[in-house]
DSSP file (Angstrom, degrees, kcal/mol; ACC not computed):
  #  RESIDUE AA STRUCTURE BP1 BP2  ACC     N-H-->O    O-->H-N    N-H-->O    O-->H-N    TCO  KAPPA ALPHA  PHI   PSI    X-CA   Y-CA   Z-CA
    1    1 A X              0   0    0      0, 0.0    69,-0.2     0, 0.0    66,-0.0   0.000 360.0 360.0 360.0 127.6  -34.5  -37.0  -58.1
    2    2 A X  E     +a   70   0A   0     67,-1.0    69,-1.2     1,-0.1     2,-0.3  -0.065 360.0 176.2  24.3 103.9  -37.8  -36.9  -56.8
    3    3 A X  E     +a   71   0A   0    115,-0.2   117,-1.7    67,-0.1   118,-0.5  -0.638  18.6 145.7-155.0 101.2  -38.7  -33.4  -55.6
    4    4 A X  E     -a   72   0A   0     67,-2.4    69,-1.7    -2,-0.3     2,-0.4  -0.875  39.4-145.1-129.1 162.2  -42.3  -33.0  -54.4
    5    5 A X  E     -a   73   0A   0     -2,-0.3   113,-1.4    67,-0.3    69,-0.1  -0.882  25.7-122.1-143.1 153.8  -44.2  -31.2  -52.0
    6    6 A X  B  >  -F  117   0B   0     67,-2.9     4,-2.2    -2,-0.4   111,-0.2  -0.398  43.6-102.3 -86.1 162.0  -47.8  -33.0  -50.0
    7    7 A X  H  > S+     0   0    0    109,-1.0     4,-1.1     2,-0.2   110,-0.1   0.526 115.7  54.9 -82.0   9.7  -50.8  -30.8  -50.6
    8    8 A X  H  > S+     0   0    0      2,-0.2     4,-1.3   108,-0.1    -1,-0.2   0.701 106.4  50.5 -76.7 -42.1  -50.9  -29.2  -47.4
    9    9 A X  H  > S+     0   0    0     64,-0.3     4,-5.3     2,-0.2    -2,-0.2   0.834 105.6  54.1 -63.7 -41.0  -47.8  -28.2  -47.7
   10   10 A X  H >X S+     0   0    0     -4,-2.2     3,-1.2     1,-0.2     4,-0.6   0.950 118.1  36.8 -70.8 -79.4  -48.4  -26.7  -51.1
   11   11 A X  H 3X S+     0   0    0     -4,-1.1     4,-1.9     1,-0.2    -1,-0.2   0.780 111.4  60.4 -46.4 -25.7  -51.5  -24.5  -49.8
   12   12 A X  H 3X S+     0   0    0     -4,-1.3     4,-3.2     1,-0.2    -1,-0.2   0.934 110.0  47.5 -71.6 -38.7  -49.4  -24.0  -46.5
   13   13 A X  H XX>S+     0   0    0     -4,-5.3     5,-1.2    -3,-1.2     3,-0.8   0.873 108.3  50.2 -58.9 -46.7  -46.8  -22.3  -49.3
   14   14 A X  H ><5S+     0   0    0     -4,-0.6     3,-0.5     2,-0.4    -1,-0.2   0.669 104.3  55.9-137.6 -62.1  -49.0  -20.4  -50.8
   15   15 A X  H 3<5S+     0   0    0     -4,-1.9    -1,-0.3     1,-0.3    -2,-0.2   0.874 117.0  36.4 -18.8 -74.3  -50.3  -18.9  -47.8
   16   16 A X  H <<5S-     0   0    0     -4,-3.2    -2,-0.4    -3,-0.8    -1,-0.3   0.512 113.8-119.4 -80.5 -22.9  -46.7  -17.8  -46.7
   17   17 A X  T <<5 +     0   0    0     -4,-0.6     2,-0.8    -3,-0.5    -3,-0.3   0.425  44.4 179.3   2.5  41.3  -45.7  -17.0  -50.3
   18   18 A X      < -     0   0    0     -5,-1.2    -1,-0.2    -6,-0.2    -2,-0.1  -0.522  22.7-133.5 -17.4  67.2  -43.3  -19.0  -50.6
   19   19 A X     >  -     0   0    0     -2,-0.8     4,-1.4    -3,-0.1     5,-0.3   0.223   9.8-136.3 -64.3 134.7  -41.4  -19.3  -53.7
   20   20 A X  H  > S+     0   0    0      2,-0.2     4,-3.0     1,-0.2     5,-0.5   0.964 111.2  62.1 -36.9 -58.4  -40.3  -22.9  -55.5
   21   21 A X  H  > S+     0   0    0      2,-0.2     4,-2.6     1,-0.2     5,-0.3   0.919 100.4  51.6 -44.6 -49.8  -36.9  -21.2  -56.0
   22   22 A X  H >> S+     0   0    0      1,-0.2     4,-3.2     2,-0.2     3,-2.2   0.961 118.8  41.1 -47.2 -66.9  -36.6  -21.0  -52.0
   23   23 A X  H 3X S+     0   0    0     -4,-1.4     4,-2.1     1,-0.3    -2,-0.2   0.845 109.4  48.8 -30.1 -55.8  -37.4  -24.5  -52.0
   24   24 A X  H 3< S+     0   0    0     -4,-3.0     4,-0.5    -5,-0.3    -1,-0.3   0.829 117.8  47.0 -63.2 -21.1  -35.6  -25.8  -54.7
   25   25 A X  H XX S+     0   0    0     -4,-2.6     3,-1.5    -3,-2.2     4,-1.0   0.934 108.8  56.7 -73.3 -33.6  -32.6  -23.8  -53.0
   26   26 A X  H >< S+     0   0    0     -4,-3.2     3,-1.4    -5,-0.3     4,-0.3   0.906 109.1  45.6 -55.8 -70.4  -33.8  -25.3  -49.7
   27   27 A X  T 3X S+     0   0    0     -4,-2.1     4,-0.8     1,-0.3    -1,-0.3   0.159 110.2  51.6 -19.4 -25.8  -33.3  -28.9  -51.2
   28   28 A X  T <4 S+     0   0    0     -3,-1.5    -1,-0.3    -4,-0.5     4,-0.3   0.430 109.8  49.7-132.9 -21.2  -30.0  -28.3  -52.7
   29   29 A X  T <<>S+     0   0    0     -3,-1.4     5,-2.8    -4,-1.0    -2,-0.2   0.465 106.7  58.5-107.3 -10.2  -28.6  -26.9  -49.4
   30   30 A X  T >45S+     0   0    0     -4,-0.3     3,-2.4    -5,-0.2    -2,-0.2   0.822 105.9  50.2 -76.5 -71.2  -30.1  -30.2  -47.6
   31   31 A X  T 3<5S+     0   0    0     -4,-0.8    -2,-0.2     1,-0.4    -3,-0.1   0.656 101.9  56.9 -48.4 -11.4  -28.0  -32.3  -49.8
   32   32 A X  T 3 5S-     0   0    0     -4,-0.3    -1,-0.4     2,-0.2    -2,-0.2   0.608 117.1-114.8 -99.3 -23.7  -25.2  -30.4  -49.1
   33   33 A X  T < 5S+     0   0    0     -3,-2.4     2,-0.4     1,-0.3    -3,-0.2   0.860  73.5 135.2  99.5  48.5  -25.7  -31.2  -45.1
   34   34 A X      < -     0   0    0     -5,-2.8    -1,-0.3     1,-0.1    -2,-0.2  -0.966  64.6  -7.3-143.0 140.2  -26.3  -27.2  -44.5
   35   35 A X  S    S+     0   0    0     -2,-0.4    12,-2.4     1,-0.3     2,-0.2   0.673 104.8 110.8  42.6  43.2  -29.0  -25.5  -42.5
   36   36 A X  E     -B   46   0A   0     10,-0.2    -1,-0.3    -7,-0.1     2,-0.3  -0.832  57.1-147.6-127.8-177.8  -30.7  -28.5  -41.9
   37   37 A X  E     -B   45   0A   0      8,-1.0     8,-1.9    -2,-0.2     2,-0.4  -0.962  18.2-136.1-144.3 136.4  -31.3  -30.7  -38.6
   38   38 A X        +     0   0    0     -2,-0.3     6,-0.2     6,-0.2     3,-0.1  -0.883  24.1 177.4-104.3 127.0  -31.6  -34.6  -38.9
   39   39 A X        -     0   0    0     -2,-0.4     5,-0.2     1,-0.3    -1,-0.1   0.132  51.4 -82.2-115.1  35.9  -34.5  -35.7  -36.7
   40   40 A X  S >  S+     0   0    0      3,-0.5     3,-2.6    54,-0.0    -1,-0.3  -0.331  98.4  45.0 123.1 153.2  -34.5  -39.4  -37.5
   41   41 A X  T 3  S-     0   0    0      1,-0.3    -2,-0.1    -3,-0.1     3,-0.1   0.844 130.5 -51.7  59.9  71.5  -35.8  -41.9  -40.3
   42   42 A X  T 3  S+     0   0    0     22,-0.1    23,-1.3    -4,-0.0    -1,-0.3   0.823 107.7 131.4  42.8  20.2  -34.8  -39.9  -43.1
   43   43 A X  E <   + C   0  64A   0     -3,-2.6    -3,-0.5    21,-0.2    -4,-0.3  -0.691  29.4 180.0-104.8-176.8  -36.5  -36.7  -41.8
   44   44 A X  E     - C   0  63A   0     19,-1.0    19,-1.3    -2,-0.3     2,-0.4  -0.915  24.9-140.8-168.5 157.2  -35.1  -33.4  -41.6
   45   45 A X  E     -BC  37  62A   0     -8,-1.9    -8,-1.0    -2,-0.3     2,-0.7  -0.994  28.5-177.0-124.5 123.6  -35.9  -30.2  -40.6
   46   46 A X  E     -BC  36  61A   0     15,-1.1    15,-1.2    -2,-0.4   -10,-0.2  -0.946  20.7-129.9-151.0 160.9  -34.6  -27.4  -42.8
   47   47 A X  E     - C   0  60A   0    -12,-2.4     2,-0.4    -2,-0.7    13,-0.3  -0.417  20.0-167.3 -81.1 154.1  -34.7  -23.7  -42.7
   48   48 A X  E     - C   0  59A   0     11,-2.1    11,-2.2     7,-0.2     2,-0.1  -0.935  27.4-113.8-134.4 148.4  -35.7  -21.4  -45.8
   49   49 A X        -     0   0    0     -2,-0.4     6,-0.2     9,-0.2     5,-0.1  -0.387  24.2-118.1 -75.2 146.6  -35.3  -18.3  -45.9
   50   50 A X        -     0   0    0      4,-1.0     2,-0.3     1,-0.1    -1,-0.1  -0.352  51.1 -78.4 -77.4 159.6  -38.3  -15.5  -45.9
   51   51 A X  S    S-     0   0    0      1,-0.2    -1,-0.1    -2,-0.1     2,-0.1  -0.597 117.2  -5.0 -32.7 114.6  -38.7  -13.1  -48.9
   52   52 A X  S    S+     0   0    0     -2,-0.3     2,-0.2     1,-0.1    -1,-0.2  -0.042 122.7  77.9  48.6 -22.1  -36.2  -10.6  -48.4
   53   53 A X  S    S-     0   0    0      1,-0.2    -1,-0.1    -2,-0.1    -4,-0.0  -0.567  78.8 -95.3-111.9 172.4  -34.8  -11.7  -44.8
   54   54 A X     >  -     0   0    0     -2,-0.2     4,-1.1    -5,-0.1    -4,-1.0   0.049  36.7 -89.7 -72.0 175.1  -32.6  -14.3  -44.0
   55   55 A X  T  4 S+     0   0    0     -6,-0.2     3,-0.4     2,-0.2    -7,-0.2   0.946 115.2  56.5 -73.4 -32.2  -32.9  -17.5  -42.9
   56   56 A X  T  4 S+     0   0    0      1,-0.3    -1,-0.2    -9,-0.1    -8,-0.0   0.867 111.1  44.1 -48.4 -46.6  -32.9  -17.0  -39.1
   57   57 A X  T  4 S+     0   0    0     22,-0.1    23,-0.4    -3,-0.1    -1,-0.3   0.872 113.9 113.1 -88.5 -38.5  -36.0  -14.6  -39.2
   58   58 A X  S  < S-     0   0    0     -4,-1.1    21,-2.0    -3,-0.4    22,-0.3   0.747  74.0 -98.6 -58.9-177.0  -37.1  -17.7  -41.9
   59   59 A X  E     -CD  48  78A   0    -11,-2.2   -11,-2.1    19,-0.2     2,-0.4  -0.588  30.4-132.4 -99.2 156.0  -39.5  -20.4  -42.1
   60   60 A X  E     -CD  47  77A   0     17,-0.6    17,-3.0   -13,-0.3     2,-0.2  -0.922  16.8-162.5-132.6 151.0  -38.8  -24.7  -41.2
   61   61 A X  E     -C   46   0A   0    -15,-1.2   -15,-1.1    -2,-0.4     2,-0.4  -0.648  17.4-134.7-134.9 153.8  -39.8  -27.3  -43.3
   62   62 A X  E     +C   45   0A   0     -2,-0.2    12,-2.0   -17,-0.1    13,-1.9  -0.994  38.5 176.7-126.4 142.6  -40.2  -31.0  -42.4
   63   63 A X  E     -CE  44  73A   0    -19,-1.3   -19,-1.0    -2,-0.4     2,-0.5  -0.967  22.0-157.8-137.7 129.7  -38.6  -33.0  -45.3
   64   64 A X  E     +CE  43  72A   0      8,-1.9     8,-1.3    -2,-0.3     2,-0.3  -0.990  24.1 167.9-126.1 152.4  -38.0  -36.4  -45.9
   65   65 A X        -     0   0    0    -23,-1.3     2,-0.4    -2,-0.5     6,-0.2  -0.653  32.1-159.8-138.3 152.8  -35.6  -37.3  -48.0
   66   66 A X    >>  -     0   0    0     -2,-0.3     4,-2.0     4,-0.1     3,-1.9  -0.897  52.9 -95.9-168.1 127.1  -33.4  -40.2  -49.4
   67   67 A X  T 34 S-     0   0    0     -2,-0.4    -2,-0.0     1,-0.2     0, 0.0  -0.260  95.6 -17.3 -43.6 122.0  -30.3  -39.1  -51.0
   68   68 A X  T 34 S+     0   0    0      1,-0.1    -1,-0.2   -66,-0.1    -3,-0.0   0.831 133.3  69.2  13.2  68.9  -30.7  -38.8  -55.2
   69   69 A X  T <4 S-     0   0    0     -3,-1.9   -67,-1.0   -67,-0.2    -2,-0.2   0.301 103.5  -1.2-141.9 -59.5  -33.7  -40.9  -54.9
   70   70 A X  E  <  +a    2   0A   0     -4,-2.0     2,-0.3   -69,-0.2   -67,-0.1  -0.685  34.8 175.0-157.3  97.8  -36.2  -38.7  -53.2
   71   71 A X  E     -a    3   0A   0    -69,-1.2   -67,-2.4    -6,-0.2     2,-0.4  -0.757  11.4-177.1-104.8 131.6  -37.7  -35.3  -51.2
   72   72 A X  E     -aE   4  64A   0     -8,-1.3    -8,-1.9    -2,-0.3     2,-0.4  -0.914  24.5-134.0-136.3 106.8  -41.0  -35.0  -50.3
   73   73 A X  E     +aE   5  63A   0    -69,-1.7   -67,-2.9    -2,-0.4   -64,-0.3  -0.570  33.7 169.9 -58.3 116.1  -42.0  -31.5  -48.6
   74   74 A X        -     0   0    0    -12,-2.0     2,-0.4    -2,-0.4    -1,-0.2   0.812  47.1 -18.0-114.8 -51.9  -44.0  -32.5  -45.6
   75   75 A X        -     0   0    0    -13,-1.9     2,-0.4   -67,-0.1    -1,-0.2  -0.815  52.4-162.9-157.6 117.2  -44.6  -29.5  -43.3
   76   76 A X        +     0   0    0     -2,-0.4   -15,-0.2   -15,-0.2     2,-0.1  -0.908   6.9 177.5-148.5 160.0  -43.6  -26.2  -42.5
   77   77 A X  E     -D   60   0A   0    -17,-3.0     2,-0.7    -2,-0.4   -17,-0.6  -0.324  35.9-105.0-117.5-169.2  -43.7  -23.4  -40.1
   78   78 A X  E >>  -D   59   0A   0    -19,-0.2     3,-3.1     1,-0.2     4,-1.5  -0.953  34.9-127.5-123.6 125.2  -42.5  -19.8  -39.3
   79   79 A X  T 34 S+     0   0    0    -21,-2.0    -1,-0.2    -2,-0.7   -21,-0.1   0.804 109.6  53.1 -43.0 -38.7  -39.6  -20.0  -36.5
   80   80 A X  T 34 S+     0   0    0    -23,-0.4    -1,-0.3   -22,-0.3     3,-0.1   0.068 113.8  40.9-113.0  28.9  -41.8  -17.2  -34.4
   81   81 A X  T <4 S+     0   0    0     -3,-3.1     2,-0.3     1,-0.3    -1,-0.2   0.560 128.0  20.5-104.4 -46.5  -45.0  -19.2  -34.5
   82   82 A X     <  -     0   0    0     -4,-1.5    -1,-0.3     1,-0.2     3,-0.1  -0.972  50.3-174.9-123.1 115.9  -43.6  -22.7  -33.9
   83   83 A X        -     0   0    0     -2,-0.3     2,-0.4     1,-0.2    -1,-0.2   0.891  66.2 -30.7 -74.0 -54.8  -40.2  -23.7  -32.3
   84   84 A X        -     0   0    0     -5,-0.0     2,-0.5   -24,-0.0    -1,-0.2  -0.851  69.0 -62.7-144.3-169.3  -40.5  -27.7  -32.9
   85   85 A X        -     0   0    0     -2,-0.4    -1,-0.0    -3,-0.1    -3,-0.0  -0.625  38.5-135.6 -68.5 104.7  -42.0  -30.5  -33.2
   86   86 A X     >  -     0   0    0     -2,-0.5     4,-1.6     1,-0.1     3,-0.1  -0.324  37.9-106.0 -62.7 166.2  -43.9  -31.8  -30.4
   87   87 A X  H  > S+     0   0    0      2,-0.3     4,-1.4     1,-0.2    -1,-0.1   0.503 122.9  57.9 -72.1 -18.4  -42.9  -35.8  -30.0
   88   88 A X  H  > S+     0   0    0      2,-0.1     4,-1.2     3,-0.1    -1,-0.2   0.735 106.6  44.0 -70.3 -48.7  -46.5  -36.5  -31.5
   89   89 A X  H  > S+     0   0    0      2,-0.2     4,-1.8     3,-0.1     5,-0.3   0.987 111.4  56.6 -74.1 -68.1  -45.8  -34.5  -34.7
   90   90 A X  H  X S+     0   0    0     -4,-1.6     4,-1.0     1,-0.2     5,-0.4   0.809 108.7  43.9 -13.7 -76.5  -42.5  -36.2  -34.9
   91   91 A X  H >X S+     0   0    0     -4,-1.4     4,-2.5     2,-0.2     3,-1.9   0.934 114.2  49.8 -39.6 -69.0  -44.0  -39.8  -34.8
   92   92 A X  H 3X S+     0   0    0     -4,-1.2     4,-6.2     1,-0.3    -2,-0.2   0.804 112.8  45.1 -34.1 -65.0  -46.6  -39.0  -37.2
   93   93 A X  H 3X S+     0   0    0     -4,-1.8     4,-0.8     2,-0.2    -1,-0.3   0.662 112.9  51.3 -56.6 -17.7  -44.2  -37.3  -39.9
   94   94 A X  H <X S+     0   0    0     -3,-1.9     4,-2.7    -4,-1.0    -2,-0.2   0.775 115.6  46.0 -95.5 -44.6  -41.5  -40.2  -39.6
   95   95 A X  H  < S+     0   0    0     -4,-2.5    -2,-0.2    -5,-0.4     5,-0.2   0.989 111.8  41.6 -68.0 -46.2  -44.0  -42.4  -40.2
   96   96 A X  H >X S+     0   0    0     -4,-6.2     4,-1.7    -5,-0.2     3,-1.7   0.989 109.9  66.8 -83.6 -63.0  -46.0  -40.8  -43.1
   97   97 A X  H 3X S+     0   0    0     -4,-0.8     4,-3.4     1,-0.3    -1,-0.2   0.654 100.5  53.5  10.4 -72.6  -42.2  -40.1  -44.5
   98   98 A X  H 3< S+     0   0    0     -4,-2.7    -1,-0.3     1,-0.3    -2,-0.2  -0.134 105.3  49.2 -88.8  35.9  -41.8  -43.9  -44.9
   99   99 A X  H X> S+     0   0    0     -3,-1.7     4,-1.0     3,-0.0     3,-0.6   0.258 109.8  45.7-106.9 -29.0  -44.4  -44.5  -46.6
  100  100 A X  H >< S+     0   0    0     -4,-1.7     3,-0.6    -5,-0.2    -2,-0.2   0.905 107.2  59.6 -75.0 -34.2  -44.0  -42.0  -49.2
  101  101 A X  T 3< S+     0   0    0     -4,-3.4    -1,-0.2    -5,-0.3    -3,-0.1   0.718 106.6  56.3 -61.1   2.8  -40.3  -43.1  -49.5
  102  102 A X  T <4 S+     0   0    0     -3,-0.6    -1,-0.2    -5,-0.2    -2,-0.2   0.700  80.8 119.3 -88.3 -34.4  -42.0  -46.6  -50.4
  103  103 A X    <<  -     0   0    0     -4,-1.0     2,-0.2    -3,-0.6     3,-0.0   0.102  67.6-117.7 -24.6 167.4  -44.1  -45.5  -53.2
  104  104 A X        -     0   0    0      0, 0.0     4,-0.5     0, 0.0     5,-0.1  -0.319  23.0-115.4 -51.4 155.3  -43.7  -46.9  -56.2
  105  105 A X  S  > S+     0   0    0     -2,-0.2     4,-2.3     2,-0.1     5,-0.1   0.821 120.7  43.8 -90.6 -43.1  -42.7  -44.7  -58.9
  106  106 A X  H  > S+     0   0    0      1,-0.2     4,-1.9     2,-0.2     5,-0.1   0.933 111.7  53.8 -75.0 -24.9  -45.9  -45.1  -60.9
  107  107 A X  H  > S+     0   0    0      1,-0.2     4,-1.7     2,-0.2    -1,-0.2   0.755 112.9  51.8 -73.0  -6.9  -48.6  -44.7  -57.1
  108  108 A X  H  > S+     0   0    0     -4,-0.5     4,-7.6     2,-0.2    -1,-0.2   0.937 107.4  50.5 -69.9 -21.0  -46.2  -41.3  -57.0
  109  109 A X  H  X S+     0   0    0     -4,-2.3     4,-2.0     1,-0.4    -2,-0.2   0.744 115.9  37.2 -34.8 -59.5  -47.6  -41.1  -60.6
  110  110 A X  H  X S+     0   0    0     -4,-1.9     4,-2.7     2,-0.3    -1,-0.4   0.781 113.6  55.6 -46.0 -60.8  -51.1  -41.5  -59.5
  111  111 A X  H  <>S+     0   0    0     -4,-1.7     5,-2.1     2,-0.3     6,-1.0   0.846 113.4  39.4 -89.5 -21.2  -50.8  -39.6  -56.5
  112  112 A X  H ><5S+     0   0    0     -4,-7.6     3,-3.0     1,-0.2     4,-0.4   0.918 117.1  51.2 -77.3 -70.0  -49.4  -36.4  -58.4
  113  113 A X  H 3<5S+     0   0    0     -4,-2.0    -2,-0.3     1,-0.3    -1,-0.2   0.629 110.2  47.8 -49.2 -41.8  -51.9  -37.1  -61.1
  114  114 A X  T 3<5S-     0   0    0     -4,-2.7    -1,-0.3     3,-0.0    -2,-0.1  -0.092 118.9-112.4 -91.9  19.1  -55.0  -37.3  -58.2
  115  115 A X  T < 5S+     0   0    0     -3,-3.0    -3,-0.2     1,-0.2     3,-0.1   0.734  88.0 114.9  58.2  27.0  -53.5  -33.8  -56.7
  116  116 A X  S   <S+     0   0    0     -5,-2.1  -109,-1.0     1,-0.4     2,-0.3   0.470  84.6  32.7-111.9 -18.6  -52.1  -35.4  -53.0
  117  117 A X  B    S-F    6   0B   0     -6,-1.0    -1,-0.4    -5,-0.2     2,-0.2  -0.818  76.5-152.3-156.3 166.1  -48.7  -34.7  -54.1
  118  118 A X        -     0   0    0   -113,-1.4     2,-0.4    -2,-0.3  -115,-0.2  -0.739  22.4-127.7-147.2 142.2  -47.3  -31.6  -56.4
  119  119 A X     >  -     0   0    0     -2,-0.2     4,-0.6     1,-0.2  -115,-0.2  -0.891  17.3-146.3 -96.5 155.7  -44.0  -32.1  -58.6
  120  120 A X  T >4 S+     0   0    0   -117,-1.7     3,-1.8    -2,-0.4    -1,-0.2   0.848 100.5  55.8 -98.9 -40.2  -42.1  -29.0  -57.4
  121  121 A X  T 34 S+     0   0    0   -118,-0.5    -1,-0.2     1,-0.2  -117,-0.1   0.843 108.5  50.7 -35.5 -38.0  -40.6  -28.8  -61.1
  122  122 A X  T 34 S+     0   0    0      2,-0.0    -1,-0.2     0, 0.0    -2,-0.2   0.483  86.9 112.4 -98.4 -41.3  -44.2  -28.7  -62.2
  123  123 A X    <<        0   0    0     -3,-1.8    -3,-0.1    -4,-0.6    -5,-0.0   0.087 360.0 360.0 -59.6 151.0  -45.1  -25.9  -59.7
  124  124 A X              0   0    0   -104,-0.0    -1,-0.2     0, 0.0    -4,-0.0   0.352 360.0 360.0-140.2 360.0  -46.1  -22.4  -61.3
């Protein structure tokens, strides 16, 4: 599977310091249909947990996803900046979601290789 993160998102991590292992844990805990929220067209919102704290005190993530195929880290916040998604953000993400779940395997190729998208394996 597919497990990549947009480059906003990558600086957004960075920011927060945000490890891959939360992620990857984040991702593994999606697939298992736990601490995540399905908002529609193969998005999700799912929690990760801060450095040291739990998930509640934690950060949300906008993911979209298709089941062994593909995950694409889209956007994320800290629960005590942001509670949700305004209906504006919502559209926007559902939409640019299905279009990265359309890709091609070689334009993700291209698009990791042109720095627009990250492999999260890849990540250091």
């Amino acid at each position: 599977m597919d497990k990549l993160v947009t480059k906003w998102f990558m600086r957004w991590a960075r920011r927060t310091d945000l490890s891959d292992v939360a992620l990857k844990e984040a991702l593994v805990n999606l697939e298992k249909g736990l601490s995540a929220a399905d908002l529609g067209k193969s998005l999700y919102k799912v929690r990760v947990k801060r450095e040291g704290q739990g998930k509640r005190s934690g950060y949300r993530t906008i993911v979209v996803y298709r089941e062994k195929k593909r995950a694409i880290f889209l956007y994320g916040f800290a629960k005590n900046e942001k509670e949700n998604l305004t209906s504006k953000e919502l559209d926007y993400f559902q939409k640019l979601g299905n279009d990265l779940l359309k890709l091609s395997r070689s334009k993700i190729e291209i698009a990791i290789k042109d720095n627009v998208l990250f492999d999260l394996e890849d990540v250091k």
